[in-house]
C-alpha positions in Angstrom: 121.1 77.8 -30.7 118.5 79.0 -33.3 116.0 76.1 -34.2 115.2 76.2 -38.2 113.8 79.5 -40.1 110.5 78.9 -40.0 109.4 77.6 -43.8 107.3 80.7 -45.1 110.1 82.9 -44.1 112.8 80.7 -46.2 110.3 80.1 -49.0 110.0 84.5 -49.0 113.2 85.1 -51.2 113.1 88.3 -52.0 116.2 90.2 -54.3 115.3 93.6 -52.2 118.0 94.1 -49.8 118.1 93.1 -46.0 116.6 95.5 -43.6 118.9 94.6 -41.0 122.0 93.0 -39.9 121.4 89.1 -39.8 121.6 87.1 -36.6 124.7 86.0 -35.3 123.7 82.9 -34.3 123.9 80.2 -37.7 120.5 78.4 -38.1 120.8 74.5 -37.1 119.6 72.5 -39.7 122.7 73.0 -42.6 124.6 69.8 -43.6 128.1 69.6 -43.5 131.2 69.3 -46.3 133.2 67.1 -44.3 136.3 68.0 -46.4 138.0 70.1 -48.4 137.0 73.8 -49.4 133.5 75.8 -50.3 133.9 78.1 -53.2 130.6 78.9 -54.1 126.8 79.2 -53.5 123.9 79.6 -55.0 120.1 79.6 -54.9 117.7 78.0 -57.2 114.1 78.7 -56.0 113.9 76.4 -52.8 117.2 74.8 -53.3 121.1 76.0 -52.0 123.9 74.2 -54.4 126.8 74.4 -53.1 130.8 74.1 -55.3 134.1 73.6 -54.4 136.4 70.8 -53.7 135.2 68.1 -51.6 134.2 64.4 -51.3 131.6 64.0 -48.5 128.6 65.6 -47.0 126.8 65.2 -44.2 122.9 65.7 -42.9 122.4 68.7 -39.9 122.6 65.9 -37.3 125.5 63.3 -39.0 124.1 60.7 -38.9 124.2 59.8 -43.3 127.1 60.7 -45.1 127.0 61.1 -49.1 129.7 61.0 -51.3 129.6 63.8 -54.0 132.4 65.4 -56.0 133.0 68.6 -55.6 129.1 70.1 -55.8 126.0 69.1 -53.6 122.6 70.5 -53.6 120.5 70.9 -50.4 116.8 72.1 -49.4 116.9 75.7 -47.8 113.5 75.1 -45.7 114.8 71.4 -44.2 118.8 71.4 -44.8 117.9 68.1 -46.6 120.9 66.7 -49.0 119.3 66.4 -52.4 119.7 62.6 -52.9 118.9 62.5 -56.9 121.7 66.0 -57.4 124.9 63.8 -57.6 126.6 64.5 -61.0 130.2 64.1 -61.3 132.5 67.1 -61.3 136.2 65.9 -61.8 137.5 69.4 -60.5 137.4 72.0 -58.3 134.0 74.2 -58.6 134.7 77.7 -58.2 131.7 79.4 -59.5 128.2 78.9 -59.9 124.7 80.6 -60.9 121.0 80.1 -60.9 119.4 78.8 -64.1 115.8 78.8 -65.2 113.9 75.9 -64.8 115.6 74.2 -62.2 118.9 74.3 -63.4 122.3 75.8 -62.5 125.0 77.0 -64.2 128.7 75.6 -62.9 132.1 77.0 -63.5 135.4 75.8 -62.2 138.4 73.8 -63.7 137.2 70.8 -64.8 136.7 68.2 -68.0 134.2 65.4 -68.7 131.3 66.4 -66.0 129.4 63.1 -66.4 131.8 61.3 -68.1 131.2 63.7 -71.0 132.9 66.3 -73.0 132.0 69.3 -70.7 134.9 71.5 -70.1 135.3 73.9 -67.1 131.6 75.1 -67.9 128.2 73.5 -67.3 125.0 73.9 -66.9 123.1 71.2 -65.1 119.3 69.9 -64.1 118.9 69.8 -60.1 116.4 67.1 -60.8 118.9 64.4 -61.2 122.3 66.1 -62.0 122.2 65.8 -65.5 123.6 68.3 -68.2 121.0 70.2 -69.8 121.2 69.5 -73.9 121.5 72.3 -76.3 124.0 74.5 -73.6 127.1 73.9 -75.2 129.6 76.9 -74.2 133.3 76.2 -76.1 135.5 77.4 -72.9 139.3 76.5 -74.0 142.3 76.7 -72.1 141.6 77.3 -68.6 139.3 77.4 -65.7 136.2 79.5 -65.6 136.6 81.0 -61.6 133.4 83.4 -61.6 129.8 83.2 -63.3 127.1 85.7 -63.1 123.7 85.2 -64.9 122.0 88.3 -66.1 118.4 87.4 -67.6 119.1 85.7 -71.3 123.2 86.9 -71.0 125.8 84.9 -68.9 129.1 86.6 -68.1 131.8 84.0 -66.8 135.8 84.9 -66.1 138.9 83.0 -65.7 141.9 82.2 -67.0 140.6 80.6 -70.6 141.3 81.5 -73.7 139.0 80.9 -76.0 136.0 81.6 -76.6 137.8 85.3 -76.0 140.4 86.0 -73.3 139.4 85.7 -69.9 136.3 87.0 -70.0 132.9 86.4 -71.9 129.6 87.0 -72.4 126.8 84.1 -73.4 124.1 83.0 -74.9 122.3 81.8 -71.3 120.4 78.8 -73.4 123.2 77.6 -76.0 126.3 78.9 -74.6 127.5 81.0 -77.6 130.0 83.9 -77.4 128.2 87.1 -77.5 129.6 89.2 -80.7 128.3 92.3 -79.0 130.8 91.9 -76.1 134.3 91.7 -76.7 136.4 93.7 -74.1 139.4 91.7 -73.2 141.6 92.0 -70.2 145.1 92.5 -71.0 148.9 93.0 -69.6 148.6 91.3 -66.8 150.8 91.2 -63.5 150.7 87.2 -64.0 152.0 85.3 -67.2 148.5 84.8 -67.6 145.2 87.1 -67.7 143.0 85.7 -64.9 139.7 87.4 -64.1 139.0 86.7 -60.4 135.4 88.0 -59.5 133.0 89.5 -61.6 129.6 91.7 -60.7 126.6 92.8 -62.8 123.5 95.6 -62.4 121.7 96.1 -65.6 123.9 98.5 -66.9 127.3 97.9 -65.3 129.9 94.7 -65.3 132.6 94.9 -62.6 135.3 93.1 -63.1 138.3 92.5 -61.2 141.4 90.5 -61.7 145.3 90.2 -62.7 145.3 92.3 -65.6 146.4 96.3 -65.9 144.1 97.1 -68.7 140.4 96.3 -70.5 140.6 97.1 -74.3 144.1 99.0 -74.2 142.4 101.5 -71.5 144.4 101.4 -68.2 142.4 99.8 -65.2 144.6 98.1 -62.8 142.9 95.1 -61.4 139.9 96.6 -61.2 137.5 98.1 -64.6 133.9 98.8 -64.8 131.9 97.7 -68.0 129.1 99.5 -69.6 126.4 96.6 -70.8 123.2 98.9 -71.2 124.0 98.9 -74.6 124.0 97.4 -77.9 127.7 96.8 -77.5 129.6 96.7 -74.3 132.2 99.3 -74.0 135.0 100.4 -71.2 133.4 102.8 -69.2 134.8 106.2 -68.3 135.8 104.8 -64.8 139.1 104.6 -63.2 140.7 104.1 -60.2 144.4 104.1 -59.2 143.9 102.4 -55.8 145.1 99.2 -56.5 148.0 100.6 -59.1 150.2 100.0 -56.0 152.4 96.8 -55.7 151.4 94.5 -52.3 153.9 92.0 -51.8 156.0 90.0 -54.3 154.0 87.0 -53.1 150.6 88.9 -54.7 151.9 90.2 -58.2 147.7 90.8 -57.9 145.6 91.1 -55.4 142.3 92.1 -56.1 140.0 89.0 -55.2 136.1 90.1 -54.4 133.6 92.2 -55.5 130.1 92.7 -54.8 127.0 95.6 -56.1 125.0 97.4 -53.4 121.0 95.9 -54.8 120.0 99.5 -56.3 123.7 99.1 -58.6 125.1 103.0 -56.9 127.6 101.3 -55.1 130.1 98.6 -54.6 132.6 96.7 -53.0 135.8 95.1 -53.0 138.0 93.5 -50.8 142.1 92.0 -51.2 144.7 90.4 -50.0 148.2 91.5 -50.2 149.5 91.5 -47.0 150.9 93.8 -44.3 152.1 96.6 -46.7 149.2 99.3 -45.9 148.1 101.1 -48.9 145.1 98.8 -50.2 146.3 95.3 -49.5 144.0 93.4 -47.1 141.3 96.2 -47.5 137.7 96.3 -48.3 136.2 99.3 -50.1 133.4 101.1 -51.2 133.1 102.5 -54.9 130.9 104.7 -56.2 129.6 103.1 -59.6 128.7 106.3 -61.4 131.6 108.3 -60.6 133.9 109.7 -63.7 137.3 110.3 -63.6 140.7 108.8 -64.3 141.9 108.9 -60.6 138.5 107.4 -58.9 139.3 107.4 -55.5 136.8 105.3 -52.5 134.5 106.8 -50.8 135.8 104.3 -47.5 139.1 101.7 -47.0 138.6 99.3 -44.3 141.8 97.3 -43.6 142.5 93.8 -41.4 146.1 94.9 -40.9 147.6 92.3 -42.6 145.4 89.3 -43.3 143.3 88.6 -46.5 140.0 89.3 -47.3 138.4 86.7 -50.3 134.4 87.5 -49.9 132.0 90.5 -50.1 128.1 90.5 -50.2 126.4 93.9 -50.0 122.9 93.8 -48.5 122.0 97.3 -47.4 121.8 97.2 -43.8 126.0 95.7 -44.2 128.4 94.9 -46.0 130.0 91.3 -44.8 133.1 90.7 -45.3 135.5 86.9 -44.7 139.2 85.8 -45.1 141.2 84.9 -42.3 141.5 88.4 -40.4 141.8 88.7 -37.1 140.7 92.5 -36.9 139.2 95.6 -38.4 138.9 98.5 -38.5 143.1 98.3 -38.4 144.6 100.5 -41.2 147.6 101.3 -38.4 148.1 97.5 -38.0 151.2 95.4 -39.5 150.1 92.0 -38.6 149.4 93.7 -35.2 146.2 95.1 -33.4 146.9 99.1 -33.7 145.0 102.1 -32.5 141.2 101.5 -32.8 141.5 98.1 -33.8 138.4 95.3 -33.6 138.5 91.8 -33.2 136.5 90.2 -35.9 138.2 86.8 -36.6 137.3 85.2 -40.0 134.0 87.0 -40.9 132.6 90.6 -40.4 130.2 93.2 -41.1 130.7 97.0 -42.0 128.6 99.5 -42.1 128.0 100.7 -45.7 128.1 104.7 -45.2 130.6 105.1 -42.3 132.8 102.2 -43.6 133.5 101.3 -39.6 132.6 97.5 -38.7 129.4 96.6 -37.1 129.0 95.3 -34.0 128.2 91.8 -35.4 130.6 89.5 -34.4 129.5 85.6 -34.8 133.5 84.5 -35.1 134.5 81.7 -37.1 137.5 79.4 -37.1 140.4 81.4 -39.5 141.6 78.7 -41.5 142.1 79.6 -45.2 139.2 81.9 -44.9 135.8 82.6 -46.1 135.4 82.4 -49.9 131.4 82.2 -50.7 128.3 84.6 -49.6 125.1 84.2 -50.8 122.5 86.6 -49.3 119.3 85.4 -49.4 115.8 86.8 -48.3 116.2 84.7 -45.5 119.5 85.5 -44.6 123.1 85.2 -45.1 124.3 82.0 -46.9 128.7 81.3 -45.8 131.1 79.0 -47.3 134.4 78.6 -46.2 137.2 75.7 -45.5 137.1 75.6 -41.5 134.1 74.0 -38.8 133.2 76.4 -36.3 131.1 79.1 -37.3 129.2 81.7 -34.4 130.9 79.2 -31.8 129.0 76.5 -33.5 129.9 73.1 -35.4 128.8 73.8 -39.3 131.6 72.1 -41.2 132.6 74.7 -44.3 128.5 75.8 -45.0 126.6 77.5 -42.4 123.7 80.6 -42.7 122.9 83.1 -40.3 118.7 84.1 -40.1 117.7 87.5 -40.6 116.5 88.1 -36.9 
C-alpha cells in the first residue's frame, strides 16, 4: 500500500500532461461512497467534488459516515470529507466542472437543488453548498449528462430542450444561451436527441451522442465543432466509423470522449456489444484531419464488453467499463488471439494503440464511468469496491509514481 501523496506534490496541479503512466497501486487516504454509482469528478484548486447517485460517505479509515445526496466534496492533500459542502441534489449528478472562485458547476437530472427552483443545472459555492446568485441557466425538458467549462463559455449536453436542443453554450457567470452558438443535433437513433459526452480545446468541441447529424450535416454519433470563431460552425470533419448498427439493445453507442492536452488528438470509447466493427472499442482521432470518410488512426476492442470512460494524459490513454480484455478485436465475448486481461480499467498506449502493461484490476461491476487526471495523478469513479486489489468503495486515485 501507498501512504498519502506527499502535500506539495498534490498541491502541484499542473494542466500539462503526465510524463508517465501513474502507479498502480491507489493512494490510501480517499473516502468512500458507500452506495450507489460515481458519475463524475472534478477539481477545484485543493478540493475533488465528486457526482452521482448516492446517500453515504465515508472517511479513508470508516470510522464517520455522512449523509450527502448525490454530490460530496473532499480534500485532495488529506482525503478529508468537506463537512460544510452538503447541498441537496434531488437527482442523479452526471456532470460536473470547476468554477472560479471556489465554486463548481453541476449537471445531472435534477429539480429544486436546495429546496429551490434549480433545474438539472447548477452552479454551487464549495464553502457551504450554496447556489451562487446571478447563475441562472433556463435548462427545460431534460437532464444535462456532460458539462465542460471553457474560460467565460460553458458548453453542457443532454437530453433538454430548451434553451436549444441538446446542446448549449453559456454565459459561465449568468447562465444565458450563447446566440453565437447554435448547432443542434438532430435525427437521432433514439426518440430523443441525447448528447452523451462532450470535449473542448480552444478551437474544437467534440461531441458525441444519439443523433446522425449536427446542423443538417451527417455525423453519426460523433461531430466535431469549430469554436475559434465568432460563431461556431460544423467543422469539415467526418467519420463513418460509428455509421454501423451494434446491437438492437444500443440503437447508439457512442458514450466517451476525451482531447490529448495539446487538442491534435482524441479519443473515444463504446459500448455495443460483441458485434466487431466499433462496438466496445476505444479509438484514436486525429482532430485536424479533413475528409468525409475520417477514418482512426487506431481501434482497440474488449471483445464484447463496454467501455464508458476515457482520459488522455500523454504518457496513456486509460480507459474503464466492465471489460475483461484488450487488445481483443478477434474476441466475441471470448479471449481471442493476442488477447490481455485488463478487468474494469486500462491503459493504452497513445501511438501504437496496444494496452500498457498497467494493470491495477478493479471489480467489473457496471464499470468505470468518471476520470479525472490530475497533476497528481489519476482521479477514478465507478459503482464497485475493489480497485488495484484494494478496498476504495466507487472513488479511488492512483499517484503518479
Amino acid at each position: 500500500m501507498l501512504a498519502r501523496v506527499a502535500l506539495a506534490a498534490i498541491l502541484a496541479w499542473s494542466p500539462t500532461p503526465h510524463v508517465r503512466v501513474v502507479s498502480a497501486d491507489p493512494v490510501d487516504n480517499t473516502p468512500h461512497v458507500l452506495d450507489g454509482i460515481v458519475n463524475a469528478i472534478t477539481v477545484v484548486g485543493r478540493t475533488v467534488v465528486v457526482g452521482g447517485s448516492f446517500s453515504e460517505v465515508s472517511d479513508a479509515a470508516r470510522s464517520t459516515t455522512y449523509p450527502r445526496e448525490n454530490l460530496f466534496a473532499y480534500d485532495l492533500a488529506t482525503g478529508r470529507v468537506l463537512e460544510n459542502f452538503a447541498p441537496i441534489v434531488p437527482g442523479t449528478v452526471y456532470g460536473l466542472a470547476a468554477g472560479d472562485g471556489g465554486t463548481v458547476y453541476v449537471g445531472g437530472e435534477f429539480a429544486g437543488v436546495n429546496d429551490t427552483g434549480s433545474n438539472a443545472l447548477a452552479r454551487l459555492k464549495l464553502s457551504d453548498g450554496s447556489l451562487v446568485t446571478g447563475f441562472t441557466p433556463r435548462i427545460g425538458g431534460g437532464m444535462v449528462n456532460a458539462v465542460v467549462r471553457q474560460g467565460s463559455k460553458l458548453y453542457v449536453g443532454g437530453d433538454f430542450i430548451s434553451p436549444r436542443t441538446a446542446l448549449a453554450r453559456l454565459d459561465a457567470s449568468t447562465g444565458d444561451a450563447d446566440p453565437a452558438f447554435n448547432v443542434t443535433p438532430g435525427r437521432p437513433l433514439t426518440p430523443s436527441v441525447k448528447v452523451y459526452g462532450i470535449a473542448a480545446t480552444r478551437y474544437r468541441l467534440a461531441v458525441d451522442g444519439s443523433f446522425t447529424t449536427l446542423d443538417g450535416h451527417s455525423r453519426p454519433q460523433l461531430g466535431l465543432i469549430d469554436i475559434g470563431g465568432a460563431t461556431a460552425k460544423v467543422a469539415s470533419w467526418r467519420t463513418e466509423a460509428y455509421a454501423r448498427r451494434c446491437r438492437d439493445a444500443f440503437p447508439s453507442y457512442v458514450r466517451g470522449l476525451d482531447f490529448s492536452s495539446d487538442g491534435r488528438y482524441f479519443a473515444v470509447v463504446t459500448t455495443g456489444g460483441p458485434v466487431g466493427g466499433m462496438c466496445d472499442t476505444a479509438a484514436r482521432f486525429e482532430t485536424y484531419a479533413t475528409g468525409s470518410r475520417i477514418k482512426p488512426t487506431w481501434v482497440n476492442a474488449t471483445g464484447g464488453d463496454s467501455l464508458y470512460a476515457v482520459c488522455v494524459t500523454g504518457a496513456a490513454i486509460y480507459v474503464g467499463g466492465h471489460q475483461r480484455w484488450l487488445d481483443n478485436p478477434q474476441g466475441r465475448d471470448t479471449a481471442g488471439p493476442g488477447a490481455v486481461s485488463r478487468p474494469g480499467i486500462g491503459a493504452i498506449h497513445p501511438t501504437t494503440g496496444k494496452a500498457l502493461s498497467w494493470n491495477p484490476t478493479r471489480e467489473r461491476g457496471i464499470g468505470v464511468k468518471a476520470f479525472y487526471a490530475h497533476g497528481s495523478g489519476l482521479l477514478v469513479g465507478s459503482d464497485t469496491t475493489r480497485l488495484g486489489r484494494e478496498y476504495h468503495a466507487r472513488i479511488g486515485m492512483f499517484p503518479q509514481s
